[in-house]
RODO-2510 file (C-alpha; in nm, 4 decimals, decimal comma):
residues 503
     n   res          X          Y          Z
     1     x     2,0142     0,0914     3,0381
     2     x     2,2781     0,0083     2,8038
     3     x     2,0593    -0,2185     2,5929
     4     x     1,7740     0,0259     2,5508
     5     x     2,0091     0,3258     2,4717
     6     x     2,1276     0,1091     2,1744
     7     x     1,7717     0,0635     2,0730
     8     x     1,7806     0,4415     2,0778
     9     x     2,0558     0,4360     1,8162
    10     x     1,9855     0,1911     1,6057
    11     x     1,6548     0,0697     1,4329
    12     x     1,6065    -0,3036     1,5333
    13     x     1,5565    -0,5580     1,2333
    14     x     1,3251    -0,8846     1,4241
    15     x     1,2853    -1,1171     1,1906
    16     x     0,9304    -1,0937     1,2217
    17     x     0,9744    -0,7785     1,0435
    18     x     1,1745    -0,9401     0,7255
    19     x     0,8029    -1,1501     0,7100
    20     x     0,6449    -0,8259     0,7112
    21     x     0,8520    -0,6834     0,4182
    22     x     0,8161    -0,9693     0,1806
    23     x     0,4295    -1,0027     0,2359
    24     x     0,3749    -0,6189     0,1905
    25     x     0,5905    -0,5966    -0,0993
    26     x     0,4565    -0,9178    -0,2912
    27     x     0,1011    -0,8107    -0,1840
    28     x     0,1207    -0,5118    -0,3289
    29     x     0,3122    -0,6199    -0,6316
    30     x    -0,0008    -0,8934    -0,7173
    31     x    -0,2407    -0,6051    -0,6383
    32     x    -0,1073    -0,3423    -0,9330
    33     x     0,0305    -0,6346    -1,1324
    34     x    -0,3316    -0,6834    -1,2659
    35     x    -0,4288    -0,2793    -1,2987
    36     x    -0,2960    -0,2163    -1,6816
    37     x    -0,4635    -0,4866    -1,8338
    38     x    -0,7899    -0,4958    -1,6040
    39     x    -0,9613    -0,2813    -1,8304
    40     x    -0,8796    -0,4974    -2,1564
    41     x    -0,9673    -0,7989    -1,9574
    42     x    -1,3085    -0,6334    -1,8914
    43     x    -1,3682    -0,5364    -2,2074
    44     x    -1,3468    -0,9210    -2,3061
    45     x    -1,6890    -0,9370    -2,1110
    46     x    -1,8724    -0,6171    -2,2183
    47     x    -1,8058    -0,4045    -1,9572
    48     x    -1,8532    -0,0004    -1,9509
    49     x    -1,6044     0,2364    -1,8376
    50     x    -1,7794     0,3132    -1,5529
    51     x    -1,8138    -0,0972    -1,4033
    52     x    -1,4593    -0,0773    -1,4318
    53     x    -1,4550     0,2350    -1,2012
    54     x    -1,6558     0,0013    -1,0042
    55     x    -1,4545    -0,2787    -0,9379
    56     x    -1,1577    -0,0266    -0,8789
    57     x    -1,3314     0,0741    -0,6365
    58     x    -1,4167    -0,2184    -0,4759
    59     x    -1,0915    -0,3357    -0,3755
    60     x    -1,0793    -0,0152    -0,2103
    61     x    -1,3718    -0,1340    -0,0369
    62     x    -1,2785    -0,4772     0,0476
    63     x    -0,9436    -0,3099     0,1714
    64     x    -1,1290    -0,0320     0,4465
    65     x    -1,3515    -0,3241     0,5774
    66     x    -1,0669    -0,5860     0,5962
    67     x    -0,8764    -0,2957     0,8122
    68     x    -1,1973    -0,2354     1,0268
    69     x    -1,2395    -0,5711     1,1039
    70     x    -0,9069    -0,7302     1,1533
    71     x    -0,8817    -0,3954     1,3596
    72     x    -1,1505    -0,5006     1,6013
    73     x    -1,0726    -0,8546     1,5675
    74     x    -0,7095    -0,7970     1,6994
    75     x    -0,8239    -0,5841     2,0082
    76     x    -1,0358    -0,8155     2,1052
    77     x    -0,8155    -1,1358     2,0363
    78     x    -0,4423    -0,9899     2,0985
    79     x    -0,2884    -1,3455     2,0617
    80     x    -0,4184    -1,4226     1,7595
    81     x    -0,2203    -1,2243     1,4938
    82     x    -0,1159    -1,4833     1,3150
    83     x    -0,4493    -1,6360     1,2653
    84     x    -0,5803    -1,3552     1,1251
    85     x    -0,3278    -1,2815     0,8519
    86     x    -0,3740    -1,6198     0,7546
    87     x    -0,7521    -1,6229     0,7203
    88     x    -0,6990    -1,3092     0,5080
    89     x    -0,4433    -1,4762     0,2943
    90     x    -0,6433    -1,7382     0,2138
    91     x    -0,9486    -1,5211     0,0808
    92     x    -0,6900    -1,3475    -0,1481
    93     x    -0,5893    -1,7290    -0,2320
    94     x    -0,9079    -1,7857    -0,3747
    95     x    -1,0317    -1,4116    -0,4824
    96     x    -0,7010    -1,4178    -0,6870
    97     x    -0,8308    -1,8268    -0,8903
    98     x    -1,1539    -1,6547    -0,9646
    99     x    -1,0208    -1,3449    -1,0709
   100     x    -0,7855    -1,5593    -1,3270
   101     x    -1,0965    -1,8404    -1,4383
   102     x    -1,3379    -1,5264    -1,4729
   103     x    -1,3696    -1,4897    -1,8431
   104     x    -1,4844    -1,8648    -1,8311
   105     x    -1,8159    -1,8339    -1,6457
   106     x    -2,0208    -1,6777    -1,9040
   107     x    -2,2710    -1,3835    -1,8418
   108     x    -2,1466    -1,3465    -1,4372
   109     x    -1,7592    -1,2879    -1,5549
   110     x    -1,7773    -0,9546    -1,4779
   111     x    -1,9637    -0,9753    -1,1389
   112     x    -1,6417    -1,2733    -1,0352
   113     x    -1,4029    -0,9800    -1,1212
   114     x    -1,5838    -0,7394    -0,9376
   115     x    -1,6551    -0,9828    -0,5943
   116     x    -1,2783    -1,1205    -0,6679
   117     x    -1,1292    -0,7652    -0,6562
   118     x    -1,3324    -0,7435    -0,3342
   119     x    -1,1640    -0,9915    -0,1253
   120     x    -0,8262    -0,9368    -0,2602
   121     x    -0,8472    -0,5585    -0,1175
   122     x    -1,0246    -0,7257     0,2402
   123     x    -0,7212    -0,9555     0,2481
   124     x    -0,4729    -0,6287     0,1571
   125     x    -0,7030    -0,4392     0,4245
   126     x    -0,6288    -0,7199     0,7080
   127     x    -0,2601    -0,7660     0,6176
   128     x    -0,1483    -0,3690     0,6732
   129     x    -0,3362    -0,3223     0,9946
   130     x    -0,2250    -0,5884     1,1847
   131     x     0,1372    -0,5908     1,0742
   132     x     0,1344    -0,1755     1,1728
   133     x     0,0123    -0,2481     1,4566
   134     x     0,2295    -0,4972     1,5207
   135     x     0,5284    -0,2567     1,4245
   136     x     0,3273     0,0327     1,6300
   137     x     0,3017    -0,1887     1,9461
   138     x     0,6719    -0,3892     1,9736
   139     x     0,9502    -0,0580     1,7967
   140     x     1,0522     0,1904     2,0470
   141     x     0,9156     0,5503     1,9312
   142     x     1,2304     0,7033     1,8340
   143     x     1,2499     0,4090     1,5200
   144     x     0,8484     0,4060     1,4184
   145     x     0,9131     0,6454     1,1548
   146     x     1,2083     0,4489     1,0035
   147     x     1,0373     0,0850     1,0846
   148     x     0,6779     0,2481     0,9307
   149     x     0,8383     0,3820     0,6332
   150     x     1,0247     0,0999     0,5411
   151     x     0,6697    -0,0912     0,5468
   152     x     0,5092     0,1590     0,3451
   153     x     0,8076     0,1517     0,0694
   154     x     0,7852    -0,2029     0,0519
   155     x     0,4038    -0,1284     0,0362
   156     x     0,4310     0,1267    -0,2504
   157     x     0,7003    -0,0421    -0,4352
   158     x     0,5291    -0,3322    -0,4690
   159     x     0,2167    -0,1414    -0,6125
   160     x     0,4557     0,0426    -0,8462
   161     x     0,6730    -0,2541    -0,9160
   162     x     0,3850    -0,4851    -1,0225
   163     x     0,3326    -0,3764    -1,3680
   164     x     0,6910    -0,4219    -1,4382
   165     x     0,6993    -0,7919    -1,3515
   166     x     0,3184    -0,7872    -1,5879
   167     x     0,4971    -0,6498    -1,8632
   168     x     0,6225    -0,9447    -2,0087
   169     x     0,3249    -1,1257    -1,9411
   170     x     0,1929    -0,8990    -2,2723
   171     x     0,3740    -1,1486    -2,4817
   172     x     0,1523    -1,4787    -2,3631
   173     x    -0,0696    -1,6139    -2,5717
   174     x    -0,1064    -2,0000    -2,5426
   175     x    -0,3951    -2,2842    -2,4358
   176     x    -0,3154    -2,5243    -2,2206
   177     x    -0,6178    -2,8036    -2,1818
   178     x    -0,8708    -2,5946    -2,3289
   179     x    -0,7691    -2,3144    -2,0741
   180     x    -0,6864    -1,9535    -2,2657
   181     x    -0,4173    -1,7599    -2,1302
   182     x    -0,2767    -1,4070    -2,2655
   183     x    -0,1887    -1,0625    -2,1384
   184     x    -0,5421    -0,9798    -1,9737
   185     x    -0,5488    -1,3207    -1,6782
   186     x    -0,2002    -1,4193    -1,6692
   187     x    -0,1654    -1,1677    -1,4311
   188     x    -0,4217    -1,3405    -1,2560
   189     x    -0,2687    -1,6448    -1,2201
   190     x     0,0760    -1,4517    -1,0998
   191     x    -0,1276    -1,3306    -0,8105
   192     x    -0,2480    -1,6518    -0,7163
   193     x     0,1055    -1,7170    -0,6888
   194     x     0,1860    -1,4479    -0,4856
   195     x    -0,0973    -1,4989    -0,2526
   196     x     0,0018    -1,8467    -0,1844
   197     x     0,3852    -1,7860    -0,1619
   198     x     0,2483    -1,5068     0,1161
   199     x     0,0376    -1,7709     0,3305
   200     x     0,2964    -1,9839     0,3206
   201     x     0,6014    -1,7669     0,4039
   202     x     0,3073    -1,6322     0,7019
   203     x     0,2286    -1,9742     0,8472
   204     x     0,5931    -2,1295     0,8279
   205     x     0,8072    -1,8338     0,9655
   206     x     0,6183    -1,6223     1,1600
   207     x     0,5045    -1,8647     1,4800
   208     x     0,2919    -1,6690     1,7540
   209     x     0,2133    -1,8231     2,1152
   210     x     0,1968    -1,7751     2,4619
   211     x    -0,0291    -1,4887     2,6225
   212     x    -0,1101    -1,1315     2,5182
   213     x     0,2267    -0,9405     2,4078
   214     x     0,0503    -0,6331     2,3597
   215     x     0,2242    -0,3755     2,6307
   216     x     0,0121    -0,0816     2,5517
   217     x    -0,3438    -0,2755     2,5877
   218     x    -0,1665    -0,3785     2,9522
   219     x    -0,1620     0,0121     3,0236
   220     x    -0,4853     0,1164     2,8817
   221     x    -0,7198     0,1849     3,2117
   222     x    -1,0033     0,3535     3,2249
   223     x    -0,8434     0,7111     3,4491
   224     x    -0,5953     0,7055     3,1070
   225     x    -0,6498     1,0003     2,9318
   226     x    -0,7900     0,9687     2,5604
   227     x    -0,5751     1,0472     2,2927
   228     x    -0,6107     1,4225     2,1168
   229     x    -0,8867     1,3666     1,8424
   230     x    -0,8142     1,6680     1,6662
   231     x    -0,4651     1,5585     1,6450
   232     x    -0,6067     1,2219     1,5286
   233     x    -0,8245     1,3715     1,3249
   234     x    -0,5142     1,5809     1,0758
   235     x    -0,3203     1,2515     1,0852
   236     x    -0,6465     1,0829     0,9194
   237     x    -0,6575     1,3801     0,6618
   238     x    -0,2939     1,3201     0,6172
   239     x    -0,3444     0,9528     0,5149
   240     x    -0,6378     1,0198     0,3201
   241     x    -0,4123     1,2427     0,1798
   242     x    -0,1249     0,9686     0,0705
   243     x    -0,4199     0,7330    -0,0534
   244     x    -0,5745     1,0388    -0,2964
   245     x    -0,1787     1,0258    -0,4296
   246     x    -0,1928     0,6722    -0,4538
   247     x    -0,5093     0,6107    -0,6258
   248     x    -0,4310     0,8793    -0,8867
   249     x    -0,0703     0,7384    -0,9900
   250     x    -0,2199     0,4189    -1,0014
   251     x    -0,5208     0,4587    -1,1011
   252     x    -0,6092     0,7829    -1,3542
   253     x    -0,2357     0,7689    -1,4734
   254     x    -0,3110     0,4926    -1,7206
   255     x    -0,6225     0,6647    -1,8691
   256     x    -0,4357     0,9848    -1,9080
   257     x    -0,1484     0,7887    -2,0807
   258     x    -0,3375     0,6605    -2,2894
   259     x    -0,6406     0,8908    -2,4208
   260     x    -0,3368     1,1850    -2,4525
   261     x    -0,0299     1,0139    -2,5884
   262     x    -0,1723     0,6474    -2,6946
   263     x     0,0421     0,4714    -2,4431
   264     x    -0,0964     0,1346    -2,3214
   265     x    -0,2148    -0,1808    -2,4400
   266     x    -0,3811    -0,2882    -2,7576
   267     x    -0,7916    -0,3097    -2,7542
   268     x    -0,7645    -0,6981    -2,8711
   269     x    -0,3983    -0,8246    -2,7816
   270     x    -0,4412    -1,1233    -3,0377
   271     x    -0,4966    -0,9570    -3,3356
   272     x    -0,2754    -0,6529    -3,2365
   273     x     0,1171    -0,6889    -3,3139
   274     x     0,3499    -0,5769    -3,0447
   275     x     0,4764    -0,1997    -3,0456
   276     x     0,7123    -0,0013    -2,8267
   277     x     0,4733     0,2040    -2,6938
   278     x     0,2433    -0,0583    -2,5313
   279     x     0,5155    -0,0652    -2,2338
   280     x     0,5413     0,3160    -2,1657
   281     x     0,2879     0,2851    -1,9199
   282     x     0,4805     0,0326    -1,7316
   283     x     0,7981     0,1962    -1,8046
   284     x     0,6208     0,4596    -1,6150
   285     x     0,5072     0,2962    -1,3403
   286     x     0,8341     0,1139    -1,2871
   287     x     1,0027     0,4235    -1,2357
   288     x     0,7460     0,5628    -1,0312
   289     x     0,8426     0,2345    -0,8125
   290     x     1,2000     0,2698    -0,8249
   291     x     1,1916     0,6369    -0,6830
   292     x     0,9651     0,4871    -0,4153
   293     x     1,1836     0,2667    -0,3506
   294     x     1,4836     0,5196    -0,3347
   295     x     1,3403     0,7311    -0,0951
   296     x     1,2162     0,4477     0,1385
   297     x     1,5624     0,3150     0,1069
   298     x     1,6213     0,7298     0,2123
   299     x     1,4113     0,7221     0,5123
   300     x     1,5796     0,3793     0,6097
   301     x     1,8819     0,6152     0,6635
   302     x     1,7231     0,9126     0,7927
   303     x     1,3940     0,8083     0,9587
   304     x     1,5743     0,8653     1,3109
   305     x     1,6169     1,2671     1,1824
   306     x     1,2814     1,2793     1,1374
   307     x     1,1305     1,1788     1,4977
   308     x     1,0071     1,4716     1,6455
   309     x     1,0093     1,6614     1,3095
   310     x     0,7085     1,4072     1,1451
   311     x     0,5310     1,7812     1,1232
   312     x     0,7784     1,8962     0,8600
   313     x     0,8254     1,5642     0,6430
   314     x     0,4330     1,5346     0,5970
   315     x     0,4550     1,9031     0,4745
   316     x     0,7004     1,9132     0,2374
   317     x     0,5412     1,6276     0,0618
   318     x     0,1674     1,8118     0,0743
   319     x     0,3582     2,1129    -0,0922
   320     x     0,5085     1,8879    -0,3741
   321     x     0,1394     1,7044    -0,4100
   322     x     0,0073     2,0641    -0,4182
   323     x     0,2690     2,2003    -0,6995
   324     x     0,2774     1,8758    -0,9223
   325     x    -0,0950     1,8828    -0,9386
   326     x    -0,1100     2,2651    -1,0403
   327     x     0,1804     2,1264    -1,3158
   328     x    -0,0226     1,8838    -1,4939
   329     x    -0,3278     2,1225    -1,5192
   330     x    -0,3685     2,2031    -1,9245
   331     x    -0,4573     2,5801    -1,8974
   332     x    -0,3234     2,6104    -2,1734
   333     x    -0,4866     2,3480    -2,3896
   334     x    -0,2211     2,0929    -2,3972
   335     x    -0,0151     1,8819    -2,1320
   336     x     0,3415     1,7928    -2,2547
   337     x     0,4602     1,4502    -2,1972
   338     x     0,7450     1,5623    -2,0561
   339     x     0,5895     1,7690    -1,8168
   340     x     0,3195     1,4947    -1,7422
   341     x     0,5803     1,2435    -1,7135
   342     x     0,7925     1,4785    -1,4990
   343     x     0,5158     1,5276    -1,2551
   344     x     0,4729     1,2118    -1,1954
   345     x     0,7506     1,0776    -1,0739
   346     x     0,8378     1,3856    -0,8639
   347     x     0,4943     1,2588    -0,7502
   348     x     0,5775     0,8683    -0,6821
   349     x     0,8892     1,0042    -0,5112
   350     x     0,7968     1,2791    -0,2721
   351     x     0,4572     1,1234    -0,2396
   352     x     0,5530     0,8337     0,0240
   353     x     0,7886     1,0644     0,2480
   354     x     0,4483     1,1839     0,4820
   355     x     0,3053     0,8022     0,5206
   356     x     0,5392     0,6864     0,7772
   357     x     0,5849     1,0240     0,9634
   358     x     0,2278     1,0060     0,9669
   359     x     0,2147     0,6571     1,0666
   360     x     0,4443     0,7183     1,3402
   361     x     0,3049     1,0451     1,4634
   362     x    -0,0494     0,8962     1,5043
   363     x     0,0917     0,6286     1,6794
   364     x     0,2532     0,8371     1,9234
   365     x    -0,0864     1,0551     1,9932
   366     x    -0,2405     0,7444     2,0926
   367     x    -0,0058     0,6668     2,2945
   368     x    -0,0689     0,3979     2,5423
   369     x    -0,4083     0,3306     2,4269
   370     x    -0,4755    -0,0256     2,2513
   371     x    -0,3575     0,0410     1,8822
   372     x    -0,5132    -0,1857     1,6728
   373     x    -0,8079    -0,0130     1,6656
   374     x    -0,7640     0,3658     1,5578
   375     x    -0,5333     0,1541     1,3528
   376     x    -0,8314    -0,0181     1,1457
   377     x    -0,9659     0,2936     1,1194
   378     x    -0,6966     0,4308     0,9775
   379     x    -0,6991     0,2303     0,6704
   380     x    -1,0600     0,2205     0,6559
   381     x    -1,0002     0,5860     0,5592
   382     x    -0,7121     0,5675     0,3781
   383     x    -0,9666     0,3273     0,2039
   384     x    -1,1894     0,6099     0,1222
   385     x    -0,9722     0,8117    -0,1634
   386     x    -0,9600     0,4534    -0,3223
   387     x    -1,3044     0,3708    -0,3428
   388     x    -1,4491     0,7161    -0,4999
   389     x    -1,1478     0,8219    -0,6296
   390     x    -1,1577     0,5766    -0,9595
   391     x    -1,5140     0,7236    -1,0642
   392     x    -1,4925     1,1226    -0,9331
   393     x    -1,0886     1,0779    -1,1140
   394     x    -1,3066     0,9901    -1,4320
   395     x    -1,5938     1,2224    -1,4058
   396     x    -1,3186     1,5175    -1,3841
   397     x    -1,1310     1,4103    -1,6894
   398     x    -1,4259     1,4098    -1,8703
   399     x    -1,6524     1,6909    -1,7824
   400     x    -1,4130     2,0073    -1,9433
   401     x    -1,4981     2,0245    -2,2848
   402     x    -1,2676     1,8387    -2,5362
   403     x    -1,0214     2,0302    -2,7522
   404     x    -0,9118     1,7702    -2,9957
   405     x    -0,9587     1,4045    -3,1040
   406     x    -0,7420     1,1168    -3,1183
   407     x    -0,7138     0,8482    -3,3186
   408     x    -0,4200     0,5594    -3,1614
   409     x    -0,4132     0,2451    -3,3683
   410     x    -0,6086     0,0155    -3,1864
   411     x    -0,4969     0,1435    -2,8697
   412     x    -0,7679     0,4479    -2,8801
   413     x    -0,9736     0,6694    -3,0073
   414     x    -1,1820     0,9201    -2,9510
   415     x    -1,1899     1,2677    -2,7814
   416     x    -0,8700     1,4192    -2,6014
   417     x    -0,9930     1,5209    -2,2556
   418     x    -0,8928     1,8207    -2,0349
   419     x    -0,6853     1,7848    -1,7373
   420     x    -0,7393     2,1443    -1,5494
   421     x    -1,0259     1,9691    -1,3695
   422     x    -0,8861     1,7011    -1,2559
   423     x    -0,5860     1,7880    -1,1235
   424     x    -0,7005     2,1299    -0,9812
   425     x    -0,9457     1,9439    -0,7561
   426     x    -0,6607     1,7728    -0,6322
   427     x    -0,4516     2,0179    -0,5907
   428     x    -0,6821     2,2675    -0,3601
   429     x    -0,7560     1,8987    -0,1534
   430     x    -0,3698     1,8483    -0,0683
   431     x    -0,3610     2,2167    -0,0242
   432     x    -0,6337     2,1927     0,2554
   433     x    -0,3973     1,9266     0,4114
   434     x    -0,1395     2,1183     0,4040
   435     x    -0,3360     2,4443     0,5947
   436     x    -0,4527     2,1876     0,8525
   437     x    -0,1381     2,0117     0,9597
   438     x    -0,0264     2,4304     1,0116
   439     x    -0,3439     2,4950     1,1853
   440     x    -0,3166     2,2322     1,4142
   441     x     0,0315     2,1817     1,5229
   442     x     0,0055     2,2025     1,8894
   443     x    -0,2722     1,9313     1,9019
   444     x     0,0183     1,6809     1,6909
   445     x     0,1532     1,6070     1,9995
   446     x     0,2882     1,2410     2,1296
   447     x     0,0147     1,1294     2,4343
   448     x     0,0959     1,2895     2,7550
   449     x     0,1126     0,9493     2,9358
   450     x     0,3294     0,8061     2,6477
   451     x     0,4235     0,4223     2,5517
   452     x     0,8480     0,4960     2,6369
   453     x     0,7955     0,4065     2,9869
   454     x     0,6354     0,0440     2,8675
   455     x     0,8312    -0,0149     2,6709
   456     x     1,1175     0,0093     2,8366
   457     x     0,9832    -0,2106     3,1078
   458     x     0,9341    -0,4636     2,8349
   459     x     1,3104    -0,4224     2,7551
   460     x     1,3909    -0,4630     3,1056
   461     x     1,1893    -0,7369     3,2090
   462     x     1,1268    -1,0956     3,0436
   463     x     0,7671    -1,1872     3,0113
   464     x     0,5625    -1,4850     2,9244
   465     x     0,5170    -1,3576     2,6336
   466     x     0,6585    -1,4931     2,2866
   467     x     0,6846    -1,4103     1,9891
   468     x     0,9148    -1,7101     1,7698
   469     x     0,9929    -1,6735     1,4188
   470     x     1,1671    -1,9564     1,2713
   471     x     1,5034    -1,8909     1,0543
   472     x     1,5648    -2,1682     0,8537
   473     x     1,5300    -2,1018     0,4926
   474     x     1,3867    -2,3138     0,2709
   475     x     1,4091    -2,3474    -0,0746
   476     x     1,0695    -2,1885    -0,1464
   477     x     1,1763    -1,8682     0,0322
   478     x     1,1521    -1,5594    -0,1145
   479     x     1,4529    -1,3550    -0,1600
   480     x     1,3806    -1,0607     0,0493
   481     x     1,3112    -1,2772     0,3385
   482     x     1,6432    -1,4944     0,2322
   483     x     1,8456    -1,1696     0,2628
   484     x     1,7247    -1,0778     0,5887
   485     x     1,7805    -1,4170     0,7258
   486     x     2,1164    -1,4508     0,6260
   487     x     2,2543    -1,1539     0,8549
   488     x     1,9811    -1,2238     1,0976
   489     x     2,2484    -1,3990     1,3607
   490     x     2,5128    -1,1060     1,3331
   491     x     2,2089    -0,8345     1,4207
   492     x     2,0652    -1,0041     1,7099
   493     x     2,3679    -1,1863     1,8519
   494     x     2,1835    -1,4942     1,8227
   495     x     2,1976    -1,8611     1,7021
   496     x     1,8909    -2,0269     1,8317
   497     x     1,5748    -2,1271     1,6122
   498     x     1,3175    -1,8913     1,7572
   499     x     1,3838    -1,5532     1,8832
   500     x     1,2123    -1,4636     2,1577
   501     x     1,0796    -1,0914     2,1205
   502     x     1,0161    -0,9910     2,4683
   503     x     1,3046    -1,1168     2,6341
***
């Protein structure tokens, strides 16, 4: 009992989970890296506002069906979670060479961007549902909310991250064999990079064999009670809830930037010479990312406060998403920067604290019932926010009646839109979220049966089951993973070449 008490008081670091980190946070990172200078690269091919709505959109899309199907995939095929993140991988592999050869193929361009967005959100999609249920299915309860929000920083970092590392990228403009590259694909071609530094890191380190290691699909049985669907239900709202966050920092932010205070990129980066204020909308997004990454780095501290108290985390940051949102309505005819600017990072910040407390609290109202599903449809609504949310964000900004006009050298001009709209739907939505989670309280409740007295039989007895991740570095390695490795021996006690999970 000694062992498992310890697992009580400390979060446990498999190496597995190092794997996890570095393909979330690169995977993410390649995902935003491309989202400032999408719409310039668009425009390259005569594309309207709302196609690139569209093909927002759609990796929204390819994301929610890449976490329905990997979801029933891995229920059905428990031993196979390493195939699975690979054949994802590999579609991002090649949705991430089309996206960066697009402007080549004539008329279709646009229609590769769209298709190439696609399968870069199924491969995103696949990757996040079976690594949480991975995590959901092999951490005691107690560390979920610390092992799930660590995930999810790494997640959102890398989202808010990404347009750092594209920033520099603004500055490329060269040919090499014929083939054009500038500010609008070079962050294509990073991604491909990324997605093939992921699929390798996947398919050299993280080793799966033997039989089923899934404890909790070993306990589901028919005369095992279902888990609370109204409690389900509220923690679905509650990631839908994260996701509407998400998709307006990442998505709206941008346009607002730039039709109200002429941040962003120039309409035709050759002809346009470089300015300061062409990074403020990285600058802002980097922030956003390092304030992620502060309070995932706070939860990595604290996440064993919060089990049992999930309930108050996800409401304080549904009350922030409520009040920022009421902030950055223009009631009075104009938003400040400051205040805009303010907003959002309080935003970026507060917005992350309810994903893994939500995470973790769904997890435990399923209890011993197979994950991987109610998993897939997790993201498959957290999916939802992210499809419709780039064209409803953009009807909203522009249905209020315009005050003023702009006029941005060559970065835009036109009419200055309203933001009362916008952010006032969004604001009675979290608030919604916020009344439900009170509502329903008593049905947030962990499963009556509960996965504690699996798993401590898995911590108590060895099983044929393994799980071997290889810890020899190599010099292609990222550095998160490198880090990791290197104390990997002083966490785990161990000096062999494959840890063995179960034992």
């Amino acid at each position: 009992m000694e062992g498992i008490e310890g697992e009580k008081s400390k979060p446990p670091m498999p190496a597995w989970l190092l794997v996890f980190f570095s393909n979330m946070f690169f995977g993410c990172a390649g995902f935003s890296i491309v989202l400032p200078t999408l719409w310039p690269y668009l425009r390259e091919m005569n594309a309207s506002t709302r196609f690139l709505a569209a093909v927002i959109a759609a990796y929204s899309v390819g994301e929610g069906c890449g976490g329905w199907l990997s979801g029933c995939l891995y229920s059905r095929f428990p031993r196979q979670p390493k195939l699975l993140l690979q054949g994802g991988m590999a579609l991002g592999v090649l949705s991430a060479f089309f996206y960066a050869i697009a402007r080549n193929l004539g008329p279709a361009a646009p229609y590769i961007v769209l298709i190439a967005r696609f399968f870069s959100g199924f491969d995103n999609g696949t990757r996040q549902t079976i690594e949480q249920t991975f995590v959901a299915t092999k951490i005691p309860p107690q560390h979920q909310t610390t092992c799930s929000s660590r995930l999810a920083s790494c997640a959102i970092t890398g989202i808010m991250m990404g347009p750092a590392l594209g920033a520099p990228l603004q500055a490329i403009n060269m040919q090499i064999w014929g083939f054009g590259i500038d500010g609008n694909n070079s962050p294509g071609l990073v991604l491909l990079v990324v997605c093939i530094s992921n699929l390798l890191v996947t398919s050299y380190f993280f080793n799966v064999t033997g039989r089923s290691y899934s404890t909790q699909a070993s306990a589901c049985d028919t005369d095992v009670e279902k888990p609370n669907m109204k409690g389900l239900i509220v923690c679905y709202m509650v990631f839908f809830g994260v996701n509407l966050n998400m998709a307006s920092l990442e998505t709206i932010t941008p346009v607002v930037a730039q039709r109200l205070y002429g941040w962003g990129p120039c309409l035709d980066p050759s002809t346009c010479s470089f300015n300061i204020s062409q990074t403020y909308t990285n600058a802002l997004l980097t922030a956003g990312g390092l304030l992620s990454l502060a309070m995932g780095v706070l939860m990595s501290f604290c996440g064993g406060k919060i089990y049992k108290r999930e309930i108050w985390a996800i409401s304080w940051s549904l009350l922030v998403s409520v009040a920022i949102n009421v902030g950055n309505m223009d009631l009075g005819g104009h938003l400040p920067a400051i205040r805009f600017v303010s907003d959002y990072l309080l935003g970026a910040f507060f917005g992350s604290l309810a994903r893994g407390p939500g995470i973790a609290l769904m997890s435990q109202i399923i209890g011993p019932q197979p994950q991987a599903a109610y998993m897939g449809v997790l993201f498959v609504v957290g999916a939802i926010p992210r499809v419709f949310g780039p064209f409803l964000f953009v009807e909203l900004l522009e249905v209020p009646k315009a005050l003023y006009f702009a006029d941005y050298l060559q970065v835009y001009e036109g009419q200055i839109p309203r933001t009362w709209l916008l952010y006032g739907c969004q604001a009675v939505f979290f608030l919604i979220i916020l009344l439900s989670v009170q509502i329903f309280r008593s049905d947030l409740k962990p499963h009556p049966a509960g996965p504690v007295g699996a798993l401590k039989q898995t911590l108590l007895t060895p099983t044929p089951s393994h799980v071997g991740v290889q810890i020899a570095a190599s010099p292609g390695t990222p550095s998160l993973v490198r880090e990791g490795i290197s104390g990997l021996e002083e966490v785990f006690g161990r000096s062999k070449s494959f840890i063995d999970l179960d034992a």
